[in-house]
Backbone bond lengths (Angstrom), bond angles and torsions (degrees), N, CA, C in turn:
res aa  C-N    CA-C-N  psi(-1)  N-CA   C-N-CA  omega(-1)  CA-C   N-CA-C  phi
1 X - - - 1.463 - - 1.520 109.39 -
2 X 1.631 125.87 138.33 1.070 127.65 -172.25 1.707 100.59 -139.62
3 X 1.149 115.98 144.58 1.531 117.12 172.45 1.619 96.75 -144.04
4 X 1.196 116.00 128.48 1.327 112.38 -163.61 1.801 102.20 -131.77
5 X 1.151 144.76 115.53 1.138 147.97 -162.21 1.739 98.92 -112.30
6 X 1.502 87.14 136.00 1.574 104.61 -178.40 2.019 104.33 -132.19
7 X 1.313 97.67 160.05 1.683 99.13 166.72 1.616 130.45 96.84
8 X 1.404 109.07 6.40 1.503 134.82 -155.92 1.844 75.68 -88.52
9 X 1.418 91.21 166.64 1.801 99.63 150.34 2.031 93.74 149.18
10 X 0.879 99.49 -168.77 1.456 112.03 -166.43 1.720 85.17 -99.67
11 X 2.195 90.41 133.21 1.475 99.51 164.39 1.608 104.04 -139.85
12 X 1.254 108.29 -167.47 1.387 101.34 177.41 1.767 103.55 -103.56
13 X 1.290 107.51 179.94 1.534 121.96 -176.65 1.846 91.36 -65.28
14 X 1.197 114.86 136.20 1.693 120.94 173.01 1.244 122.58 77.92
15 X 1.874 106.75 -0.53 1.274 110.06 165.60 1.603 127.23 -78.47
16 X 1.196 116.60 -168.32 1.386 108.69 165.03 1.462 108.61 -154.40
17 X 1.684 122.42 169.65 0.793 149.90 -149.05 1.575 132.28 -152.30
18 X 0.943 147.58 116.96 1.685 130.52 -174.94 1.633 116.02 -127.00
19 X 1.149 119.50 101.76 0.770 130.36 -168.88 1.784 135.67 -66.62
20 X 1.015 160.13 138.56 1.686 144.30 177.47 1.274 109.07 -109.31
21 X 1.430 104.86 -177.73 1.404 123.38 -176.42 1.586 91.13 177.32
22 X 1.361 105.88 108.72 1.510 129.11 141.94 1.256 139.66 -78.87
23 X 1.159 129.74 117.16 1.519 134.00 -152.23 1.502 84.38 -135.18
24 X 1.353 84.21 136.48 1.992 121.16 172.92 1.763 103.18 -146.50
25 X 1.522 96.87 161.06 1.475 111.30 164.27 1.696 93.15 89.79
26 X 1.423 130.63 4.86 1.426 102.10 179.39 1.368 90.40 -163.01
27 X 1.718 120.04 -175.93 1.233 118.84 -149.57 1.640 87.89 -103.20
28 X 1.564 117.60 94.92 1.521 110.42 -168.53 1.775 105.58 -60.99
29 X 0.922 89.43 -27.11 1.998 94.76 -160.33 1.710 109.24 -59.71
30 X 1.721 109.49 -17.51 1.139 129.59 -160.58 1.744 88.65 -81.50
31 X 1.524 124.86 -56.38 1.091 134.67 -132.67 1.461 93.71 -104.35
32 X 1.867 104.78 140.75 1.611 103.82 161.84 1.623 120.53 -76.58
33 X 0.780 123.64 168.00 1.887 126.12 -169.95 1.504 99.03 -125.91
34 X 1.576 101.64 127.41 1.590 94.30 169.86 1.645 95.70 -123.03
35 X 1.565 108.76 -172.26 1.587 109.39 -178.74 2.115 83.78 -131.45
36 X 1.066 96.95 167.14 1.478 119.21 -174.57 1.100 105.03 -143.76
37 X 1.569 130.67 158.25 1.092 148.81 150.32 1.443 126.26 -139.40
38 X 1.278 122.08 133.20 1.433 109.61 177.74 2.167 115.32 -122.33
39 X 0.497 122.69 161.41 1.906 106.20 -162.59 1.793 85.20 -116.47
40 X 1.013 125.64 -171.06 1.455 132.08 145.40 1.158 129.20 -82.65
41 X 2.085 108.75 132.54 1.122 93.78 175.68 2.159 106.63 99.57
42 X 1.552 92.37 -25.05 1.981 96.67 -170.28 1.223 96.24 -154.58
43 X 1.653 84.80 152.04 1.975 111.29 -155.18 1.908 92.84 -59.36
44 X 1.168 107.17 148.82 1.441 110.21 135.19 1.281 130.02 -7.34
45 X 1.412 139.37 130.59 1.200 132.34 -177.18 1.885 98.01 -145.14
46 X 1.389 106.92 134.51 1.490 104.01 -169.31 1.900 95.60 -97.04
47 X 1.024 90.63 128.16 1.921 94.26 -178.23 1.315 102.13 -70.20
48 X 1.354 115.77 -88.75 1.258 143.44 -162.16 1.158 121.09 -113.46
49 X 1.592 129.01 168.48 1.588 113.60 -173.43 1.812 85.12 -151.61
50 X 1.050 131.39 136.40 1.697 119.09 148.31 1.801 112.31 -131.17
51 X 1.171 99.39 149.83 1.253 113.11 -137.67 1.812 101.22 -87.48
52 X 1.146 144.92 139.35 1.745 131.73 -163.86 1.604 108.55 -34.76
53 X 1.052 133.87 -19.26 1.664 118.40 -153.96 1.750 74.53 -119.05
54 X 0.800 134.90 -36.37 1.760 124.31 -171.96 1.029 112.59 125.00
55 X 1.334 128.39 -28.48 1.542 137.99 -104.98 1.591 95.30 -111.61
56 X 2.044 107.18 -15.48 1.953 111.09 -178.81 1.211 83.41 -128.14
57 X 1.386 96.85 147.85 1.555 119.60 167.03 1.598 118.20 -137.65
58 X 0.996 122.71 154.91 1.609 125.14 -166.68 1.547 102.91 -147.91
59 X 1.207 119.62 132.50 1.823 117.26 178.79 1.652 103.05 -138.03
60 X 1.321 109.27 143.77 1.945 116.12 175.91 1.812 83.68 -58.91
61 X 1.720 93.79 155.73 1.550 111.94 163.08 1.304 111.57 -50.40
62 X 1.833 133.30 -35.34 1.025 119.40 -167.85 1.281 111.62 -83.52
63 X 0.829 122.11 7.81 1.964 112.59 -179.02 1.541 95.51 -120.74
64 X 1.482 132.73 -46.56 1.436 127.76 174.78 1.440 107.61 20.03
65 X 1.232 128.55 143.11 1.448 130.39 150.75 1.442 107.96 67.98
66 X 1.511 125.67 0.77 1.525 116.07 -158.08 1.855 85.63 -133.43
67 X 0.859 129.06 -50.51 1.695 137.30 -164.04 1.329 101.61 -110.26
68 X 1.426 113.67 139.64 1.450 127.69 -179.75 1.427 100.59 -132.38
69 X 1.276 119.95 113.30 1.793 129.98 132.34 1.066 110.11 -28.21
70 X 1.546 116.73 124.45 1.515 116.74 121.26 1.480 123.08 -161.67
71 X 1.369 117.25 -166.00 1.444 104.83 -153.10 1.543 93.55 -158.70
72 X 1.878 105.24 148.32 1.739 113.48 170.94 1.292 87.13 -123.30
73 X 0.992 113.38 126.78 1.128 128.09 169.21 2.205 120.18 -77.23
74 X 1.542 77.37 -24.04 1.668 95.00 159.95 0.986 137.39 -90.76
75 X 1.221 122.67 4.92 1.550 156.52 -178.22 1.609 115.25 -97.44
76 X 1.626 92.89 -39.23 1.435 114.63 -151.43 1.501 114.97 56.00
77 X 1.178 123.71 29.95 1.859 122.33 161.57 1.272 102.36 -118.75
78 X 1.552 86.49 165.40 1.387 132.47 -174.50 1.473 103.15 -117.18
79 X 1.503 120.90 140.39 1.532 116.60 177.99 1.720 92.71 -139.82
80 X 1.327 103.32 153.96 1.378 129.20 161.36 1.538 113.63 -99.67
81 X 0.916 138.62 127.52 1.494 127.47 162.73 1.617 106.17 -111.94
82 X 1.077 125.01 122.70 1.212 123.57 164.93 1.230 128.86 -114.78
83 X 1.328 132.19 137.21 1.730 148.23 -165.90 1.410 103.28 -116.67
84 X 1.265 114.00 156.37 1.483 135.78 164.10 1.259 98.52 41.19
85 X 1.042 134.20 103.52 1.772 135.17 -119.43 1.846 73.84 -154.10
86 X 1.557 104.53 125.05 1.696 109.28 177.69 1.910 105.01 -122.13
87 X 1.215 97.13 159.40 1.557 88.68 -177.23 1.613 106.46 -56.32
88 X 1.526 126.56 -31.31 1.708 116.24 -159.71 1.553 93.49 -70.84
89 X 1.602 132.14 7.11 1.384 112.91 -167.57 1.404 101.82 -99.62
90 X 1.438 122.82 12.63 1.225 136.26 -178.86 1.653 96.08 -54.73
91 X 1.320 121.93 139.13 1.408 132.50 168.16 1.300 116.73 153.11
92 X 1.551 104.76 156.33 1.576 121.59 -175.10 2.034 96.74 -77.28
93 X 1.573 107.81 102.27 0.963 126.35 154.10 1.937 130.33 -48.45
94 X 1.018 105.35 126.14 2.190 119.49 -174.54 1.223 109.81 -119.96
95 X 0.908 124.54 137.79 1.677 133.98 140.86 1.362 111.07 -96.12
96 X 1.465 111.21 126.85 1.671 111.16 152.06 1.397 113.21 -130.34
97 X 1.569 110.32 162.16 1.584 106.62 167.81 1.434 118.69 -110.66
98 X 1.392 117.14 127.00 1.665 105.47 171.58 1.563 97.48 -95.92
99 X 1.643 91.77 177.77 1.719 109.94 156.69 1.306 103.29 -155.27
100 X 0.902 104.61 132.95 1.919 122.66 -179.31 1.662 90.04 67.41
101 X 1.199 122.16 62.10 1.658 123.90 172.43 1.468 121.00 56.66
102 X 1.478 109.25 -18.05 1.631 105.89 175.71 1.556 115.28 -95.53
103 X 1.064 117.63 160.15 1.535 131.40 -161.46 1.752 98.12 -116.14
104 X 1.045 109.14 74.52 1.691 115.77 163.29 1.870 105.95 -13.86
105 X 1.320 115.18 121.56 1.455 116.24 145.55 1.642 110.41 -36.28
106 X 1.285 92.89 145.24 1.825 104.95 -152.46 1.560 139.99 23.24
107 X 1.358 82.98 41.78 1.722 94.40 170.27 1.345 120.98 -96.27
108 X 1.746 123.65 20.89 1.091 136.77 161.31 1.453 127.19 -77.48
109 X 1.534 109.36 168.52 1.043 103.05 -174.58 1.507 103.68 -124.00
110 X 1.365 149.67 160.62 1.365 152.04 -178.29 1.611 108.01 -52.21
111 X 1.004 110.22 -44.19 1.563 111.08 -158.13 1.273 133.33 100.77
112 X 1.258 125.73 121.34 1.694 132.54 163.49 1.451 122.76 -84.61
113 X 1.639 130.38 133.39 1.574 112.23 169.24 1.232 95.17 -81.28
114 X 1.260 106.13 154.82 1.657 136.28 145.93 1.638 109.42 -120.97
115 X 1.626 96.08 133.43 1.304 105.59 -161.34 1.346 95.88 -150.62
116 X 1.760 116.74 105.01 1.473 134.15 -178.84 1.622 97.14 -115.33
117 X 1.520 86.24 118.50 1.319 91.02 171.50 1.945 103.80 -175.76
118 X 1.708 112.23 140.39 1.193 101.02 -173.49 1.527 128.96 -69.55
């Protein structure tokens, strides 16, 4: 299993960014995809979630309206897109996949920074 995150890098406050995650080694189409972030210093926080077919999506209050899920399932990725990009969204970016809500041992992904700041 591989989840490989691309697209991180330093932006400014109100910029944006969209992030990937390529997944190999398993039946992606099977699995929902979430994105994670963790900042320094503070727990994990699960952003977004979309569900195997694409078709549900779920986001924390703090990104609402600003970050969009989505997913090719023919691609095998997962993307984040994020808008109006604030310094607190600073953090080492994850992909994981669950199925039936649990997150398989090594179903992570390394992580990308994102780093908004002027």
């Amino acid at each position: 299993v591989q989840l490989v995150e691309s697209g991180g890098g330093l932006v400014q406050p109100g910029g944006s960014l969209r992030l990937s995650c390529a997944a190999s080694g398993f039946i992606f189409r099977s699995y929902a995809m979430s994105w994670y972030r963790q900042a320094p210093g503070k727990e994990r926080e699960l952003v977004a979630t979309i569900n195997s077919a694409g078709g549900s999506t779920n986001y924390a209050d703090s990104v609402k309206g600003r970050f969009t899920i989505s997913r090719d399932n023919a691609k095998n990725t997962v993307y984040l897109q994020m808008k109006s990009l604030k310094p607190e969204d600073t953090a080492v970016y994850s992909c994981a996949a669950s199925i039936r809500g649990l997150i398989p041992r090594g179903y992570w992904g390394q992580g990308t920074q994102v780093t908004v700041s002027s």
